[in-house]
N, C-alpha and C positions, 0 to 999 in steps of 0.2 A: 709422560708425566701426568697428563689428563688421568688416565688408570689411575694413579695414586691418587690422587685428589679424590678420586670418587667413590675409592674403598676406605679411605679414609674419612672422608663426609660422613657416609652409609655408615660406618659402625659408630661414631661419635655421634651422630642422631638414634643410632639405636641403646646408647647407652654405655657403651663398651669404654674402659677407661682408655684414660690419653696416650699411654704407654702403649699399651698391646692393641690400640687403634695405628699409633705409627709403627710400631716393629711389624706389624702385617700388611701396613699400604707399604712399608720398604721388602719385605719378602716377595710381595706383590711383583715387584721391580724386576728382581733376581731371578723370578720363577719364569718371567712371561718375555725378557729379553732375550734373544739368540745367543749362544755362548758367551750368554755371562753366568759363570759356576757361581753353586749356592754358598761356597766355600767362605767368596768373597765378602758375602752380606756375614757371616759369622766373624770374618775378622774384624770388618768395620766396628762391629759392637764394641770387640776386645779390644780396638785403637784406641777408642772413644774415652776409654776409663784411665789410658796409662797416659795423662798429663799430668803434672807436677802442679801446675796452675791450677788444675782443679783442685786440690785439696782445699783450699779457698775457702768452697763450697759447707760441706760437712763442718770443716770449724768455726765459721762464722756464724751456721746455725745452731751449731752448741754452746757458743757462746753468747747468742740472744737467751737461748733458753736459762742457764747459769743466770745472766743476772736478773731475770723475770724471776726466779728463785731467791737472789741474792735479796732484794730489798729495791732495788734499783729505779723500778717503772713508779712503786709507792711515793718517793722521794722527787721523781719529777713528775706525778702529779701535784703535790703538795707544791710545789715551785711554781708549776704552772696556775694553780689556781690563785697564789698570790700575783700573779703578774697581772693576769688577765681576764681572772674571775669576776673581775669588778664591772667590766664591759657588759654594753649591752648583749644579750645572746650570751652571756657568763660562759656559762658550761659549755655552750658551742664552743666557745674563743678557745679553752680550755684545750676540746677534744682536739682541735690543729693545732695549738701549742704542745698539746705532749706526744702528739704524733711525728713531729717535726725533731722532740728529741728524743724519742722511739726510734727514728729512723736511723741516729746515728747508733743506735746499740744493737736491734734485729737485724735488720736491711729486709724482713719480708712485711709485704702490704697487705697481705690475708692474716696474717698470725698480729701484724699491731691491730688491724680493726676485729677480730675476732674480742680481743684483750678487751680493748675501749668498749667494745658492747658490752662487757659482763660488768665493765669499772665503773663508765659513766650513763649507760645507756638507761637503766632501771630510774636513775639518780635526774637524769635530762626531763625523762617523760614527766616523773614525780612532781617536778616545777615548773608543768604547764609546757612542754615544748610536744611540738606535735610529733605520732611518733614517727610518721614519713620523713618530715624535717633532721630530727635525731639520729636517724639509721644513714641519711643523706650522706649529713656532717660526718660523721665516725667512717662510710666506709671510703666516700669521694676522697676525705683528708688524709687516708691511709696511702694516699697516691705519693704526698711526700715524699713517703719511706723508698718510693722506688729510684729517687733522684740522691737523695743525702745519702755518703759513705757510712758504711759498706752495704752499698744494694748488692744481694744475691743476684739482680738480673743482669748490672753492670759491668760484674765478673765472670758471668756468662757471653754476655756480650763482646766483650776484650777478649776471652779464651778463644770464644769461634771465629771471630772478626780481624783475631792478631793485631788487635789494637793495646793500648798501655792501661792498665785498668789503673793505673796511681795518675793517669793523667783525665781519665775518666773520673776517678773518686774527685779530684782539685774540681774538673769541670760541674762536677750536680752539684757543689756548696750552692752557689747565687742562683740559680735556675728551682730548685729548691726551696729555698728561701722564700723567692720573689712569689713562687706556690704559694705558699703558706700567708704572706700579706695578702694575695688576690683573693683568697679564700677566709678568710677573718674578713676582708671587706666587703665580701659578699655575705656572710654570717651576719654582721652589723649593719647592713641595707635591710635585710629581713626580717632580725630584732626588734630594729627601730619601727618598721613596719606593724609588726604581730603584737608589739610592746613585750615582747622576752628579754625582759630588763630587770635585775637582780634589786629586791629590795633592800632599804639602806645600806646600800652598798658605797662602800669609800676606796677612794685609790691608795694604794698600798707605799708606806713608806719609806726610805732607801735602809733603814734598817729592815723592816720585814724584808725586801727583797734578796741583802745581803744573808740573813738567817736561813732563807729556803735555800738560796742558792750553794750555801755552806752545804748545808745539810747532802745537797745532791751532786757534792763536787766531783767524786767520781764516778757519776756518768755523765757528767758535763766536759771531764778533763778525758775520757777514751775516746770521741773522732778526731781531738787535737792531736793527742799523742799517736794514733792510728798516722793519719796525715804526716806526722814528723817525720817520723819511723820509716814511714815510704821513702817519703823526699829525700832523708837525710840517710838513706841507703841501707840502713841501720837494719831492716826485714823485708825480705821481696813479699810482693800481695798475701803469696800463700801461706811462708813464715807470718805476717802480720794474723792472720789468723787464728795460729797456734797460740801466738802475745796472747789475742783478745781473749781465750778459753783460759789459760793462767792469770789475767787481770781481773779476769770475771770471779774463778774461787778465790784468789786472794782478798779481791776487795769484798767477798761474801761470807768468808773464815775469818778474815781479819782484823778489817776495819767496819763491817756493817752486824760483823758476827751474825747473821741471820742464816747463812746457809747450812743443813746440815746432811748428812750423808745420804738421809731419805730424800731430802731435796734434789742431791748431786744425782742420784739414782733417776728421780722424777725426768730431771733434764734431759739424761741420756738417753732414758727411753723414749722422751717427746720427738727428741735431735733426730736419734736411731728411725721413725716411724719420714719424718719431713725430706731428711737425706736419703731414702731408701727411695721412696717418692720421685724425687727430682735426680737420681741419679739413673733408673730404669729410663725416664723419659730423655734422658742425654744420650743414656746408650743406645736405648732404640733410632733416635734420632740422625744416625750415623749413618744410617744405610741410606735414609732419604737425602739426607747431606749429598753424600755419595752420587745416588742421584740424577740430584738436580745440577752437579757438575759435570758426571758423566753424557748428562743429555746438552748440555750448554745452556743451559737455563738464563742464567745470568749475562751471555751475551747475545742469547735471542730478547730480551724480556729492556737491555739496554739499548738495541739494536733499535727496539719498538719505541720505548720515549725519546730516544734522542732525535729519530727521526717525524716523530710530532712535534715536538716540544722545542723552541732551542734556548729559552730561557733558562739558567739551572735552579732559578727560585719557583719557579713552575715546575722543572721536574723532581721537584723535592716534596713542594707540596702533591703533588699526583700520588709518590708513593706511599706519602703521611694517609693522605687520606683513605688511600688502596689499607695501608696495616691499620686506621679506625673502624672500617670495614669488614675486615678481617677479624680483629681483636674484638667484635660481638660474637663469635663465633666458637675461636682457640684461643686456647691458654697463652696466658704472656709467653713463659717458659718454650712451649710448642715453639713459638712465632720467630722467639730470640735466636734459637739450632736452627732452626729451618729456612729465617728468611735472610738473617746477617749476612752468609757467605752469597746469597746473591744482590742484595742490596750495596755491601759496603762497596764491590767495583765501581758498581752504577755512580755513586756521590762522589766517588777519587776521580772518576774520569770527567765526570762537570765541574774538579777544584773545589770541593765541599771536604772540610776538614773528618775524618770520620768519627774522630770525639765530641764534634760540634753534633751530628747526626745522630750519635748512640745516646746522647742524653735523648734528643727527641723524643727517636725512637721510643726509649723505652718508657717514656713519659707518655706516649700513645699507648705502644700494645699492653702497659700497666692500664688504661684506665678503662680497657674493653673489661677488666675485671671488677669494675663498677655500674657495670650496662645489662641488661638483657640481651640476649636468654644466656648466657655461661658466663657469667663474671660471679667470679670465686667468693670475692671479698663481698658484694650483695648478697648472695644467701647466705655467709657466715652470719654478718649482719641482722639482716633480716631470718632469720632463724632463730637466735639468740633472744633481740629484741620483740618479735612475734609481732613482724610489719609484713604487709602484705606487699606483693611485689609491685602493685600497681599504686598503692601509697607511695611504696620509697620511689620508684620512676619518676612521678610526677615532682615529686618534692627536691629529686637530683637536678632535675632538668638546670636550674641558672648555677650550679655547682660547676657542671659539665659544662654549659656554654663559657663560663670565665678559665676554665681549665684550658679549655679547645683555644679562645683568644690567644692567654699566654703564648700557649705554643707556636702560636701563627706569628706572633710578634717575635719571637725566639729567633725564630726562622730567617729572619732579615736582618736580626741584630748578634751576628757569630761571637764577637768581640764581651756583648756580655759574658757567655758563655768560656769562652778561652781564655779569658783575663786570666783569670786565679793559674788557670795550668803553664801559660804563657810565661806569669810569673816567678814560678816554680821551676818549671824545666827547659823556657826559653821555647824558641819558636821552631 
């Protein structure tokens, strides 16, 4: 297993993308093991693609695309900036308010703060907000999207974990959420500080708020109805996806009439380029899957914490901390195929629920892509807005440390996390 790790390192420092970095440390595998045929590493790939559950995947990113065409992101900012434009840090408040209901429409954290860079970034600097701070706020807040239904990483997660991804979607609502307040209150400690405080600015009326809110009822009314639809049996995950790419043209032809066929086209080709992307890295992913079962990974690696460790909240945090570590390094996506099938044993066998854990999870390996050196979502960012990486670093820093608290609090408090699913699907 060492081998892979370190042909894999070697070409991801030399540049090599993520995909054809892991389908060659898994060839690595098959080539250099004693009668294991190469055969085998060729099936894993073709195993990897014939899941039903995956289809998830591709329609949920068609249908983020569709309603970024539709009208959809225009409409909750407009909402968003009535709500909590008036706050100190305005535009900041702003950028985690509409990322928060970005995330129920994308589910990806690189494609919403890409967006917010080109929407609000230009707009944040123009009134005085520094542009380290700026680039902070839009990509650290982009971390939402990886908790609120339908996270693309959630559904990856559940697929390799054989976990419930509708019990997953229930669990990232409050964990989510409680993001989003930690993050606005760190935004307004800083405001308040820097004085990025909106001039004659008034708190918005219950009529203003009811008018934006009209206005963006249908994308305020799709993670409800997403959510229903699960619960209420009505579309397993993967159908749920196919709804969302029909809800997304209907409410773009029909009710916002904004969408038009060049649009429809636009999407597809975005979707086609994103899904193409995260489906090589699944299939290559297979062989190392493979493995690191094949070698017992998963119960040497438990064998090892369980016999340091015998607290389970200690051996939880050991591994959080092991994939904060990790996730400066690999892609969320990488981390989600590669480390789930050996982590999720380790948390069942110390009585850790594994929905309670996958939200973590993916609340960690998400925000290595707001860090240095390979977090995705910071160079989109910081490319866009033309911040240096040593600006946004510094300016991330108490973003990241309230991010990392939450978590830590997360961690001892299961019950926040499992209410909503508890409620939903029973115990």
């Amino acid at each position: 297993m060492a081998l892979i790790g370190i042909v894999f390192v070697v070409l991801m420092v030399a540049g090599m993308p993520v995909a054809f970095a892991t389908g060659i440390a898994g060839f690595v595998f098959f080539m250099t093991t004693q009668g294991m045929p190469m055969s085998i590493g060729v099936q894993k790939i073709a195993s990897m693609s014939q899941s039903f559950p995956l289809l998830t995947v591709p329609f949920f990113v068609l249908a983020g695309h569709l309603m970024n065409e539709s009208g959809i992101t225009e409409r909750l900012l407009k909402m968003s900036m009535v709500a909590v434009g008036w706050m100190s840090g305005g535009l900041a408040q702003v950028a985690i308010v509409l990322e928060t209901f970005l995330g129920g429409v994308t589910g990806s954290s690189t494609a919403d703060a890409a967006m917010e860079a080109r929407i609000l970034g230009p707009s944040m600097i123009a009134q005085g907000y520094s542009k380290g701070f700026s680039a902070a706020v839009i990509a650290v807040g982009s971390l939402i999207t990886a908790l609120i239904p339908p996270s693309i990483g959630l559904i990856l997660y559940g697929y390799v974990g054989n976990v419930s991804i509708g019990r997953l979607f229930l669990a990232g609502i409050i964990p989510g959420l409680l993001m989003a307040v930690v993050l606005m209150l760190t935004v307004y400690i800083i405001a308040k500080r820097r004085k990025y405080v909106v001039a004659n600015a008034t708190k918005p009326t219950l009529k203003a708020l009811w008018v934006a809110g009209w206005d963006a009822k249908w994308a305020l009314i799709f993670p409800v109805a997403l959510l229903l639809a699960i619960r209420g049996g009505v579309f397993t995950p993967s159908e749920v996806g196919a709804f969302a790419v029909v809800y997304a043209l209907f409410v773009g032809f029909v009710f916002h009439k904004e969408l038009t066929l060049a649009k429809v086209w636009r999407a597809f080709a975005q979707a086609s380029s994103d899904v193409g992307l995260i489906m090589l890295i699944i299939l290559m992913s297979g062989m190392v899957g493979y493995a690191t079962i094949y070698l017992q990974m998963p119960q040497q690696l438990a064998g090892w914490l369980l016999s340091g460790i015998t607290d389970p909240n200690m051996i939880v945090l050991v591994i959080l901390v092991f994939l904060l570590v990790a996730g400066l390094a690999l892609d969320s996506t990488v981390m989600v195929l590669l480390l789930t099938p050996i982590f999720v044993p380790i948390i069942q066998q110390v009585g850790m629920d594994p929905v309670h854990f996958g939200i973590l999870m993916m609340a960690i390996v998400t925000l290595g892509g707001m860090t240095w050196p390979s977090g995705s979502a910071m160079f989109a960012v910081c490319a866009l807005m033309n911040v240096s990486i040593e600006e946004y670093s510094i300016e991330s820093i108490p973003f990241i440390a309230a991010v990392v608290a939450l978590i830590a609090v997360l961690v001892f408090l299961p019950d926040v996390v499992l209410w909503l699913p508890r409620m939903a699907f029973g115990s």
